[in-house]
DRENNU-169187 format. One record per residue (C-alpha): residue in one letter; x, y, z. Coordinates in steps of 0.001 Angstrom, whole numbers, always signed. Example, Ala and Ser with C-alpha at 12.3 -4.5 7.8 and 13.67 -1.06 7.14 Angstrom:
REM residues 2
+------+---------+---------+---------+
| rest |       X |       Y |       Z |
+------+---------+---------+---------+
|    A |  +12300 |   -4500 |   +7800 |
|    S |  +13670 |   -1060 |   +7140 |
+------+---------+---------+---------+
REM end
This chain:
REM residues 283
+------+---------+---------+---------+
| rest |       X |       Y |       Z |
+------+---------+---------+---------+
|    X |   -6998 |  +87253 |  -48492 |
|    X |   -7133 |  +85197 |  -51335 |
|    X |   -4298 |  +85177 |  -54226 |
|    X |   -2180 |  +87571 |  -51562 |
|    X |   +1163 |  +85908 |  -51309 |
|    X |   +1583 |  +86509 |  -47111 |
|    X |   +5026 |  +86202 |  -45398 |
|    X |   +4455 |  +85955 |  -40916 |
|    X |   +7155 |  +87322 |  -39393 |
|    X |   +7613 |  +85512 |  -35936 |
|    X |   +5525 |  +82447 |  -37244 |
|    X |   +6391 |  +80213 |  -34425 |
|    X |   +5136 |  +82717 |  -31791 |
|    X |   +2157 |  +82066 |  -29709 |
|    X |    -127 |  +84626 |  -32489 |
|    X |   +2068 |  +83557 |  -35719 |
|    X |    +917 |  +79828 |  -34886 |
|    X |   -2762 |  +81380 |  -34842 |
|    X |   -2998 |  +83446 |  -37776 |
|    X |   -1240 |  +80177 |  -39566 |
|    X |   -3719 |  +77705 |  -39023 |
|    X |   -6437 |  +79803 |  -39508 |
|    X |   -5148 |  +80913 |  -43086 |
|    X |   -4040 |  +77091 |  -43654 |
|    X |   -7938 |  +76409 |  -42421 |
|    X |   -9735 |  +78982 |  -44646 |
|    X |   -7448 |  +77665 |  -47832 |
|    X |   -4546 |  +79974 |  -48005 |
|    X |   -1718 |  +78557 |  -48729 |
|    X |    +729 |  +81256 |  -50400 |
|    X |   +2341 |  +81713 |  -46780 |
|    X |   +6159 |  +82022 |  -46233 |
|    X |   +6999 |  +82073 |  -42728 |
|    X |   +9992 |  +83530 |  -40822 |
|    X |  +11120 |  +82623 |  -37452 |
|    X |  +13971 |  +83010 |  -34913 |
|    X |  +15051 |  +79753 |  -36144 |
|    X |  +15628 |  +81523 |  -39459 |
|    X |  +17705 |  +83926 |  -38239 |
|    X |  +17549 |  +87592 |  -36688 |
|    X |  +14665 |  +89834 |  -37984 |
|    X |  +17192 |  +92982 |  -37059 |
|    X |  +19947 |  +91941 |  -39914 |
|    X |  +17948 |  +89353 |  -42430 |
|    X |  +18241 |  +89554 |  -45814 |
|    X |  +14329 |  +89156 |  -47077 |
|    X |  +15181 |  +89778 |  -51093 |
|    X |  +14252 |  +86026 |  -51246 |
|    X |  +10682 |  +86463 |  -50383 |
|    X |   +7920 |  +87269 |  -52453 |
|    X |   +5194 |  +88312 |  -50181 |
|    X |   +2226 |  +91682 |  -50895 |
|    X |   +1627 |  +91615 |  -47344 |
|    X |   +3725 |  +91433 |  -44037 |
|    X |   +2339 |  +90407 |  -40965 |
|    X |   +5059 |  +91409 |  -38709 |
|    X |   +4807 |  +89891 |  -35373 |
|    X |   +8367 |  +88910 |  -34926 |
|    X |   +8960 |  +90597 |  -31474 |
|    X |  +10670 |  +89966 |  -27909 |
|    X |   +7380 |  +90588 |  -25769 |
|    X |   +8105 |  +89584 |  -21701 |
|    X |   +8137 |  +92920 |  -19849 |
|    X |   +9818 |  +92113 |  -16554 |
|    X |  +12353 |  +90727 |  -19009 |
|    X |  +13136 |  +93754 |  -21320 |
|    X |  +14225 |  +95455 |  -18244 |
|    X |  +17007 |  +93028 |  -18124 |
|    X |  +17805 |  +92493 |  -21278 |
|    X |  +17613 |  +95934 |  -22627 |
|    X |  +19415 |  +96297 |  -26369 |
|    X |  +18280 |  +92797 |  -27502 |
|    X |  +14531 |  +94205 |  -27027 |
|    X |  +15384 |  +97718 |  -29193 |
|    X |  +17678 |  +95587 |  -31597 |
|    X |  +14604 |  +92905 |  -32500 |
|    X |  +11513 |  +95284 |  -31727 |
|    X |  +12608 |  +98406 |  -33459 |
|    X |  +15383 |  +97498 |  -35489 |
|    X |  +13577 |  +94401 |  -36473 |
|    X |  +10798 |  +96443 |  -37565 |
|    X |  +13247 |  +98806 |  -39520 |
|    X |  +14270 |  +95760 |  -42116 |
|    X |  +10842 |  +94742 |  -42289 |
|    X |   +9891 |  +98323 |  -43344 |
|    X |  +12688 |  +98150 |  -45949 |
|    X |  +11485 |  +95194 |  -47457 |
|    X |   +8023 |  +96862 |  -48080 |
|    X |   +9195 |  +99995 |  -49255 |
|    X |  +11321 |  +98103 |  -52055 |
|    X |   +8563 |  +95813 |  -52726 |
|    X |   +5535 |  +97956 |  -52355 |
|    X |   +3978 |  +95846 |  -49836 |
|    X |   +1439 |  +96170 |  -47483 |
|    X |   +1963 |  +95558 |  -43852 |
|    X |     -72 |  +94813 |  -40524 |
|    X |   +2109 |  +95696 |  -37526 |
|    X |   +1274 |  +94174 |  -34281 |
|    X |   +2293 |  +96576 |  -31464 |
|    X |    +660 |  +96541 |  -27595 |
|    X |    -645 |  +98421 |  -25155 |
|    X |    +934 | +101813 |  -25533 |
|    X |    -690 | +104110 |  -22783 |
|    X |    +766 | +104093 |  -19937 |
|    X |   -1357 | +104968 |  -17002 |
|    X |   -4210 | +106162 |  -18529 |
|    X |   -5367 | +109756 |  -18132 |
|    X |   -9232 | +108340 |  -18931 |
|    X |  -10884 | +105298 |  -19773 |
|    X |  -12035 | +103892 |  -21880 |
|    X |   -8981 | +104810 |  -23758 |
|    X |   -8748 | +105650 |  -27746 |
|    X |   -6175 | +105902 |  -30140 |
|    X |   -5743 | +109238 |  -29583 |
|    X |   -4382 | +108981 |  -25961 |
|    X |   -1219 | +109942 |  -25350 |
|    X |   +1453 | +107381 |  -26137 |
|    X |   +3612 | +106613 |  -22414 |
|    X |   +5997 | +103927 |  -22259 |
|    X |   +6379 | +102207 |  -19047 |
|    X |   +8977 |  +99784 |  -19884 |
|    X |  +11708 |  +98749 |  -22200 |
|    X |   +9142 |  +96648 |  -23971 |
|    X |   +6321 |  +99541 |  -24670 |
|    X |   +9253 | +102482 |  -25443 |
|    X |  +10530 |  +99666 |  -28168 |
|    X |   +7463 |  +99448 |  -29423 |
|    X |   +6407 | +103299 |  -29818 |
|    X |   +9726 | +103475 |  -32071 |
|    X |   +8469 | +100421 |  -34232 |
|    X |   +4833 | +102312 |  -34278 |
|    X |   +6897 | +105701 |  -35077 |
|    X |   +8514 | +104285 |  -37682 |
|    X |   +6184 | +102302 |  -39367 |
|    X |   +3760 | +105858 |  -39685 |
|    X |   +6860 | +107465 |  -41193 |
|    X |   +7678 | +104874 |  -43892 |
|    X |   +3531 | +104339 |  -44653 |
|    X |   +3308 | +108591 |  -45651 |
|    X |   +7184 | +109060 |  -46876 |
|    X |   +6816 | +105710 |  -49261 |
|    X |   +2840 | +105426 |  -49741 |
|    X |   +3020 | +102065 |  -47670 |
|    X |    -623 | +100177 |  -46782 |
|    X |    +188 |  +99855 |  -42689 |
|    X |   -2370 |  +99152 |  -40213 |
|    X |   -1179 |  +99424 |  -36490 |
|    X |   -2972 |  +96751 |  -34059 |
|    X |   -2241 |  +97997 |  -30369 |
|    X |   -2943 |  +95085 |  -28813 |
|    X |   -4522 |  +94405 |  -25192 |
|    X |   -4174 |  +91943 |  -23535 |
|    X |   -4359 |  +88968 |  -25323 |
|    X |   -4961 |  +84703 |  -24270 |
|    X |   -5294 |  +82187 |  -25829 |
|    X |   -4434 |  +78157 |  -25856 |
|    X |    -624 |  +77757 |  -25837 |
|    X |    +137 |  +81064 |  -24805 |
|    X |   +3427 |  +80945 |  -22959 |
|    X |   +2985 |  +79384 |  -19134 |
|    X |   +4708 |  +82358 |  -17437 |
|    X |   +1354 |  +84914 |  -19023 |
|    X |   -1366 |  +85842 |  -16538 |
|    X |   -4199 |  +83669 |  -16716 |
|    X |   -2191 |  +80259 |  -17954 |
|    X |     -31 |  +80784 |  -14909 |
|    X |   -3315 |  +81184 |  -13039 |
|    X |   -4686 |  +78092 |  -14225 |
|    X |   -1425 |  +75959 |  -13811 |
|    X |   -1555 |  +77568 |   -9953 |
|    X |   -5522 |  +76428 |   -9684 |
|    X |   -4763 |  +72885 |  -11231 |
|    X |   -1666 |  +72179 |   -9073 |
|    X |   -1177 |  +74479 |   -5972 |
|    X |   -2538 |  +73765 |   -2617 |
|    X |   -3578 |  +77455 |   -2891 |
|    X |   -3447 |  +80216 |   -5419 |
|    X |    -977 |  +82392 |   -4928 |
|    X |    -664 |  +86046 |   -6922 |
|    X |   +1600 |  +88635 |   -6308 |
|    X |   -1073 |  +91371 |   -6820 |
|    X |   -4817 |  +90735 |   -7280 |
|    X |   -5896 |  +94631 |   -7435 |
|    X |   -4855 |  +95217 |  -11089 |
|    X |   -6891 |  +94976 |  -13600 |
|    X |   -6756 |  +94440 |  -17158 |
|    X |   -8973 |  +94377 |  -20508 |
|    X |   -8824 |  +90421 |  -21795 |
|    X |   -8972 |  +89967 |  -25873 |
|    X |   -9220 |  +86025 |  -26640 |
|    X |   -6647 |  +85010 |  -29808 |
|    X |   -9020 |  +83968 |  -31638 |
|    X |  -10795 |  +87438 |  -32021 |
|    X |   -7668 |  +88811 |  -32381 |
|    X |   -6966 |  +86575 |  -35482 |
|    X |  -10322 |  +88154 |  -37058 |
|    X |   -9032 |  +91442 |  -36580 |
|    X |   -5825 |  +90827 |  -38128 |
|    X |   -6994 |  +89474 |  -41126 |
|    X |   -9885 |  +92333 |  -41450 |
|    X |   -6425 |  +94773 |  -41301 |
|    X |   -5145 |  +93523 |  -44663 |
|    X |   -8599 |  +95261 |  -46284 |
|    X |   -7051 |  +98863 |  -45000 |
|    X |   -5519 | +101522 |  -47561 |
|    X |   -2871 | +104001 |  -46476 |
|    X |   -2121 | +104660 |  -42632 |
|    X |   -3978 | +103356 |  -39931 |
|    X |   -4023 | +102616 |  -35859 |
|    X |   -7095 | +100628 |  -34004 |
|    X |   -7293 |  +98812 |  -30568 |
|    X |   -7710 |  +95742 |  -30652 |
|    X |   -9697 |  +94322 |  -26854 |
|    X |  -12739 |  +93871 |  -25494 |
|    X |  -13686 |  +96819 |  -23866 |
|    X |  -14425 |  +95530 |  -20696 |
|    X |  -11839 |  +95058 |  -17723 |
|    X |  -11477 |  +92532 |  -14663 |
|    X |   -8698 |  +92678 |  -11610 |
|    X |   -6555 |  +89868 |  -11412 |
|    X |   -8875 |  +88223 |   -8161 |
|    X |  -12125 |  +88123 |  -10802 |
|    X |  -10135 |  +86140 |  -13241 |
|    X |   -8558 |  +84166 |  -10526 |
|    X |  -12272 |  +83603 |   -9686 |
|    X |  -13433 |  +82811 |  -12999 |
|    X |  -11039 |  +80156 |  -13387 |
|    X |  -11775 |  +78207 |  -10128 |
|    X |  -15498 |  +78555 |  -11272 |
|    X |  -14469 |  +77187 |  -14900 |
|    X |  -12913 |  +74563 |  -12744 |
|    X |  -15781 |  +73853 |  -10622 |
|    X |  -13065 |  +74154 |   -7276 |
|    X |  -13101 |  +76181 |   -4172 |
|    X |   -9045 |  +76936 |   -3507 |
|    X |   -7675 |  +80200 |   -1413 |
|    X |   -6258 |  +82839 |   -3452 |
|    X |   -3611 |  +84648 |   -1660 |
|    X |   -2564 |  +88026 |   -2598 |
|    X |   +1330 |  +88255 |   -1782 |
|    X |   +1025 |  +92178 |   -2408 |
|    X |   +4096 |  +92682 |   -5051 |
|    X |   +3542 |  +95430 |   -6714 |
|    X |   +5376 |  +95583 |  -10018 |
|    X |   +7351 |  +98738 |  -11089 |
|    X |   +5076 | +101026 |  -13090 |
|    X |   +1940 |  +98994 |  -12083 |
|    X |   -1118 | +100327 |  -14003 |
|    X |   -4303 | +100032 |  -12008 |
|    X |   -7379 |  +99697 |  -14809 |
|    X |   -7388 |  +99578 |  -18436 |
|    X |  -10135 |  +99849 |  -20633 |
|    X |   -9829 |  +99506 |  -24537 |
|    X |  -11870 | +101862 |  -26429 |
|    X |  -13087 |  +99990 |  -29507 |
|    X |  -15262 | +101590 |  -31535 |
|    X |  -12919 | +102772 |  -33861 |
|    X |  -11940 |  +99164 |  -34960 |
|    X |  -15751 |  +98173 |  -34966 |
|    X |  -16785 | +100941 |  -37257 |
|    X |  -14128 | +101041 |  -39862 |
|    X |  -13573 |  +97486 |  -39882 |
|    X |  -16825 |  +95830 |  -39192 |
|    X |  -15034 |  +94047 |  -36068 |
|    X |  -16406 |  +93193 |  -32609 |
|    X |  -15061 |  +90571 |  -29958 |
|    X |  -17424 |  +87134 |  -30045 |
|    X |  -15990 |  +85541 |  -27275 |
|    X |  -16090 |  +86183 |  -23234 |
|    X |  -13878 |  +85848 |  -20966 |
|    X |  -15363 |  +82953 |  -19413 |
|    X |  -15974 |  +80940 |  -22375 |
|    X |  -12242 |  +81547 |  -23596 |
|    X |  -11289 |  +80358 |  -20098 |
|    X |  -13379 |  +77001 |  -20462 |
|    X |  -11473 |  +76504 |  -24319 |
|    X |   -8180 |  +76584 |  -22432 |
|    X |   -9267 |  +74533 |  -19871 |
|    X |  -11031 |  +71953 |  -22499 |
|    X |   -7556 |  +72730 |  -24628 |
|    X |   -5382 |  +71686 |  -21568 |
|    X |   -7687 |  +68440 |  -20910 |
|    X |   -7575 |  +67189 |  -24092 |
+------+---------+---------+---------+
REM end
């Protein structure tokens, strides 16, 4: 990373913050940042910057809420992504893309990065455009992009209304922990594992996709469990049975991929990066 001139796209967002401070931290300081506050990624005139690499994170990211608010998720996710690609293509630069979870329900786990693609929201089918997009501008225009299909990510300051800081707010604060569906379960990736990987992306050539998790998966009651252990308390969970629309039951990342090409493997467990954000939140 050093000498690159770096521009984060959604800077202020919960992994812009991340990959900031850990740049800031390892001495990097040619970093131009661009925010929501700067204006919208979808229309933004980037000639001013003067960046060889793009981390583009810039994204709306809430599921429930892309159902809702439909053309503001393809006009920032995909369209967003479109100007982004634009700027590389005139500058020749380099770009890590940060994209999600794209399988759907899986047809077998773990899954790789050859599953089928299956979007199960507004969210994910916004995303497989960006993803389709940035492949076709990376072969058309000889762009450097690495896809990171992330899985489910946590962290300190993550938003409260995610998972397991909504958990943890419910185990601190609530008489009892109640969750609308305990059954699911997911594959955990802690931020700051995720930061490695994204910075091990910029060392890529040409056209590339890894997931980026753990490779292990827990239901929603083991990680309600985990906390209250972290916690050292003994509170009822209650499951309220809500199942959400398109519900996916298990999800295993496949990472092998990512670990042989990049040299990257997840460091930290699920229930030590439950005692950081509970250490986090004390302090």
């Amino acid at each position: 990373m050093k000498n690159n001139k770096i521009l984060i796209t959604g800077s202020d967002g919960f992994l812009g913050k991340a990959l900031y401070q850990r740049l800031i931290s390892a001495g990097e300081h040619n970093i131009e940042l661009f925010d929501i506050k700067n204006g919208s990624i979808e229309d933004y005139d980037f000639s001013n910057y003067n960046a060889n690499h793009v981390f583009h994170f810039a994204a709306r990211t809430f599921v429930p809420q892309s159902w809702e608010e439909s053309y503001d998720y393809y006009k920032v996710n995909f369209l967003g992504t479109i100007n982004i690609l634009e700027y590389c293509r005139k500058n020749n630069t380099s770009m890590t893309f940060l994209s999600t979870y794209m399988y759907g329900t899986p047809d077998y786990l773990p899954i790789d990065e050859k599953h089928p693609r299956k979007a199960n929201s507004i969210y994910h089918h916004s995303k497989l455009l960006a993803e389709d997009a940035c492949e076709f501008y990376s072969k058309q225009f000889n762009i450097p992009i690495t896809i990171l299909r992330l899985f489910n990510v946590y962290g300190q300051e993550q938003r409260k209304d995610f998972l397991i800081p909504t958990i943890i707010q419910k185990a601190l604060y609530d008489d009892v922990i109640e969750i609308l569906d305990t059954k699911p379960k997911r594959d955990f990736i802690y931020i700051d594992d995720v930061i490695d990987a994204i910075i091990l992306s910029t060392e890529n050539t040409g056209f590339n996709i890894y997931n980026v998790g753990s490779g292990i998966s827990y239901s929603v009651l083991e990680v309600a469990n985990k906390i209250c252990n972290a916690l050292e308390i003994n509170k009822d969970i209650i499951d309220k049975k809500q199942i959400r629309m398109n519900e996916i039951n298990d999800v295993i990342a496949d990472i092998s991929k990512i670990k042989s090409e990049l040299g990257w493997t997840p460091k930290i467990t699920i229930d030590d990066g439950i005692k950081k954000i509970i250490n986090s939140m004390k302090e």
